[in-house]
C-alpha positions, 0 to 999 in steps of 0.5 A: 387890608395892607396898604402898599407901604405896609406890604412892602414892609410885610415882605421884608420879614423873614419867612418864618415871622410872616408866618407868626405875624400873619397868624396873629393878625388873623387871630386878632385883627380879623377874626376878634374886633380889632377896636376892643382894647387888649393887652397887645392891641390898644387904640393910640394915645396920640393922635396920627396921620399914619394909624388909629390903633397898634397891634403888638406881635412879640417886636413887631408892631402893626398900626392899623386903622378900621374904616367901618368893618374893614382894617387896613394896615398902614404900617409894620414896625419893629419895636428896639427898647423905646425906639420903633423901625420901621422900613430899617429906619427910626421912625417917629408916629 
């Protein structure tokens, strides 16, 4: 389900959001479709190499593609104003 990157970047979180990221993916990635437009989850307008689809938690941001039924995380990121970091880092999808 992560990729190695995105696990990395999972445990660099603090204790207490892995626990909420955790049960927020769960909640919409895993047990709902993770394809279906919502309000915090949407497929990217711009194409990427990184991810297909972002998935809102409060700041943090999971991108993720789904490959047949399975979703792989390729990134966690944390949203400041317009600008999205990733690893500590200003990344750009």
């Amino acid at each position: 389900m992560f990729a190695p990157d995105a696990a990395r970047q999972f445990k660099q979180l603090t204790a207490a959001e892995r626990s909420r990221l955790k049960e927020a993916i769960r909640a919409s990635l895993v047990e709902d479709d993770a394809t279906t437009a919502s309000r915090n989850r949407f497929a990217l307008r711009r194409p990427s190499q990184h991810a297909s689809f972002e998935f809102r938690a409060g700041e943090l941001r999971v991108f993720y593609r789904v490959v047949g039924d399975e979703v792989r995380i390729t990134l966690i990121g944390r949203k400041k104003g317009s600008r999205l970091f990733v690893g500590g880092k200003r990344f750009t999808l």
